[in-house]
Each structure stands twice: as C-alpha cells, then as structure tokens.
C-alpha positions as CSV (number, residue, x, y, z in Angstrom):
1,X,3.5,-7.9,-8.9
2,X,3.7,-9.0,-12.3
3,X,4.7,-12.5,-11.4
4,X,1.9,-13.0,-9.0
5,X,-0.9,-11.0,-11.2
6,X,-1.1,-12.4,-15.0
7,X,-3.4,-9.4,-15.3
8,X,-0.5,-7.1,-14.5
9,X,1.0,-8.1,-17.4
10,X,0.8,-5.3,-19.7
11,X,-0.4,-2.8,-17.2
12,X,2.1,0.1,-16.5
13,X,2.6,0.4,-12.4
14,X,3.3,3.0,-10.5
15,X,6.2,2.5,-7.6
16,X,5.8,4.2,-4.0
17,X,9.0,3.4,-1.6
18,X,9.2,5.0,1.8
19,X,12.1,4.1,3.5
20,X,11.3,2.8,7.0
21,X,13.9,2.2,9.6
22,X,15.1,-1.8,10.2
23,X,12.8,-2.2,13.4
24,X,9.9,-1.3,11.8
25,X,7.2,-4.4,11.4
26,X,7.0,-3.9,7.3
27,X,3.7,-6.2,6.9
28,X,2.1,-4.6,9.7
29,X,2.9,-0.9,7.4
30,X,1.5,-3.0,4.2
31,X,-1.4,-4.6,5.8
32,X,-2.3,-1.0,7.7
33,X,-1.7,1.1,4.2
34,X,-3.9,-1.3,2.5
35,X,-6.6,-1.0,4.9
36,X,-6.2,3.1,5.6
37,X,-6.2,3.2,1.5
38,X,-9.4,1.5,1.2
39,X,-10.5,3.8,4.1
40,X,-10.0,6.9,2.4
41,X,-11.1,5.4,-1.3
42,X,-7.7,5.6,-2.9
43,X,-7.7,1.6,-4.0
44,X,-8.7,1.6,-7.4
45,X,-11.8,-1.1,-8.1
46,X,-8.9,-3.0,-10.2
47,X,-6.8,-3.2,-7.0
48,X,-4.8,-6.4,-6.2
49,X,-4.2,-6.1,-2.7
50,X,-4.4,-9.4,-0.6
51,X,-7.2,-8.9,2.0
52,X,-5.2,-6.5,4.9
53,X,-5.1,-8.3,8.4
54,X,-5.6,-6.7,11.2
55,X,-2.8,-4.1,12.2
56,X,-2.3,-1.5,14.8
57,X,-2.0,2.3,13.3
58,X,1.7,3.5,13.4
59,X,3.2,6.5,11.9
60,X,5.3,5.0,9.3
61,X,1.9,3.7,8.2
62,X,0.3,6.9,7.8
63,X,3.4,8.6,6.1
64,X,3.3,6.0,3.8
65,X,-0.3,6.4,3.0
66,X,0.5,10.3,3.0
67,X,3.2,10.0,0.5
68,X,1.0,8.1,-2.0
69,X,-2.3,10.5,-1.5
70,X,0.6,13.3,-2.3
71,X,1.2,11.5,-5.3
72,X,-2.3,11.1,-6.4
73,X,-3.0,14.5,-5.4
C-alpha cells in the first residue's frame, strides 16, 4: 500500500487477512468488501480504496467484512 500511496508513508496500517480457499475469485471478495464497507460506513473519509467494480455477494465476502467490523468493534 505504501508503494502505491505516498500518503501512506508515515501512516501506521492496520492488516486484516482471512484465509479464503484457492477457488475463491479474490478481486471479486476485494471489490465486494470494499463496496459492503462503504455500505455499512466503515471506510474512513481518508480511504484509498480503488473504486469497487461490480461484484456478486458471496460469503467469503461478508466474513471478511465481518472479521474487520469485529475488529473495529
């Protein structure tokens, strides 16, 4: 993230994995947690998200989404 986002730079980030299986679509999770975030307000205004493309909902998205509203309790 850093390397893409100069502004990163001296920011300190926050990591959420979730381990998804190997036949899983992983840019269709990112571009459905992105969109599901901004949903349910839990993008901060400084987020760097690129803009989410459309994606069907699946379940590893939402336990991915789940895991990180869990962390910001």
């Amino acid at each position: 993230m850093r390397a893409r986002f100069e502004q990163l730079a001296a920011e300190e980030l926050d990591v959420v994995a979730v381990e998804l299986p190997e036949d899983v679509d992983r840019q269709q999770v990112r571009h459905g947690a992105v969109r599901e975030l901004g949903v349910r307000g839990l993008l901060s205004e400084r987020q760097v998200c690129d803009p989410p493309l459309e994606a069907a909902p699946s379940p590893e998205t939402e336990r991915f989404v789940a895991e990180i509203e869990q962390r910001l309790g």
